[in-house]
C-alpha positions in Angstrom: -89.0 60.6 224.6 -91.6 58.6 226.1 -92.4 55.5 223.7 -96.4 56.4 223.9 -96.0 60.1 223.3 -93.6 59.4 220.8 -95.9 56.1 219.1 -98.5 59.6 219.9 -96.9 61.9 218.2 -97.0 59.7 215.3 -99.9 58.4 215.0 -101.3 61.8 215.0 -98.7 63.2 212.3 -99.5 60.4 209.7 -103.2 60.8 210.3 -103.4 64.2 209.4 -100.8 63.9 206.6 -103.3 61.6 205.1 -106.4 63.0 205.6 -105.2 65.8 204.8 -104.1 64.2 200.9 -107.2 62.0 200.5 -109.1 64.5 201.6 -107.7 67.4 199.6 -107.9 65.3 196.3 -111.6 64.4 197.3 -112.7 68.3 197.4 -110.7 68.9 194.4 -112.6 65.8 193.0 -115.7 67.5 194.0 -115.3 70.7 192.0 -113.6 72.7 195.3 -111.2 75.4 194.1 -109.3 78.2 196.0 -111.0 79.5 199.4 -112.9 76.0 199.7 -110.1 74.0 199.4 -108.1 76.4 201.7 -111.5 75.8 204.3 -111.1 71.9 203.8 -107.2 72.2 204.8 -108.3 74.2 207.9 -111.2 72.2 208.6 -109.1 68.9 208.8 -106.1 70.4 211.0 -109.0 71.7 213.7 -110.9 68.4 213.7 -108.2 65.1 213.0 -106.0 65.9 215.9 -108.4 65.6 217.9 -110.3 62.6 216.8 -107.2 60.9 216.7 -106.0 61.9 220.6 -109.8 60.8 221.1 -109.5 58.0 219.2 -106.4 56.8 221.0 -107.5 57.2 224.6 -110.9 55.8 224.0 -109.6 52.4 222.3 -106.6 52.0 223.6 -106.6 53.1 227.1 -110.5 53.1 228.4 -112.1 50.3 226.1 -109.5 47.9 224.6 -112.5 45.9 223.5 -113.1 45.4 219.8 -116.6 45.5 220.0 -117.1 48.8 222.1 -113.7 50.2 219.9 -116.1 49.7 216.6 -118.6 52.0 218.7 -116.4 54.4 219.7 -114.8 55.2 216.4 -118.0 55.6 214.6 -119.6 57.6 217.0 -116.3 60.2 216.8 -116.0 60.0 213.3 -120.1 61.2 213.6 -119.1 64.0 215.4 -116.1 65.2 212.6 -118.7 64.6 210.2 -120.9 66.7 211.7 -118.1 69.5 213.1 -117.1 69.5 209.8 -120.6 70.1 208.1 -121.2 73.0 210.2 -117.8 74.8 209.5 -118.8 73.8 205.4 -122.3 75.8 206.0 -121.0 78.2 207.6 -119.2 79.8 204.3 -122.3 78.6 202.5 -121.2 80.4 199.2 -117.8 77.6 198.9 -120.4 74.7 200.0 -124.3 74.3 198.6 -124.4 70.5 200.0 -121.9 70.6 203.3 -123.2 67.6 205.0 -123.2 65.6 201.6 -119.7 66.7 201.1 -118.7 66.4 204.8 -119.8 62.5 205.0 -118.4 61.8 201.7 -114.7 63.2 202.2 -114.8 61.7 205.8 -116.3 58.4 204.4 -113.2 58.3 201.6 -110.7 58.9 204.1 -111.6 56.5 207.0 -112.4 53.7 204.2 -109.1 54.8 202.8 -106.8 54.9 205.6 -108.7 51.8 207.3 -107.4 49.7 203.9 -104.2 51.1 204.6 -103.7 50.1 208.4 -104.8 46.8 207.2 -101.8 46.6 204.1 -99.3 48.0 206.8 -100.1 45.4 209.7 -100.1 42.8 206.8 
């Protein structure tokens, strides 16, 4: 397998695997039960994959910079918070403060797995 598909293909299941906990225990946190924590799962496979692959290719490949990286992270992480807020509203009855609960669960996880990338590299 190709070394970047393969360092890919990694990157993408670990992110998810832990978003996917720290998210998970956040909602539960939260007071989320049954069909919303079921819609939080979903929510997170539909919209990490991609912010990773976007992630990836935006910082690594178009703007190695660290500057214009910084930028580019937070303005996808924006979108997922966003993405996500919408899907939340959506089923209204399972979420009464989706863009509070959005930010929140995205905020834990990025500060989360940031301190976590910086324990691993060091």
């Amino acid at each position: 397998m190709n070394p970047f598909l393969r360092f890919l293909v990694l990157s993408l299941s670990i992110s998810l695997g832990l978003t996917l906990a720290i998210e998970i225990i956040g909602a539960l946190i939260a007071g989320k039960r049954g069909r919303a924590l079921v819609i939080v799962l979903l929510v997170n496979v539909l919209t990490n994959p991609p912010a990773v692959l976007a992630s990836v290719c935006i910082t690594g490949l178009l703007f190695p910079l660290p500057a214009v990286e910084k930028l580019c992270i937070l303005a996808i992480e924006a979108a997922v918070v966003c993405v996500e807020a919408l899907v939340y509203r959506s089923w209204w009855e399972y979420f009464w403060h989706p863009w509070r609960l959005s930010l929140a669960l995205n905020a834990a996880s990025f500060v989360l797995g940031t301190l976590m990338q910086l324990l691993i590299l060091f």
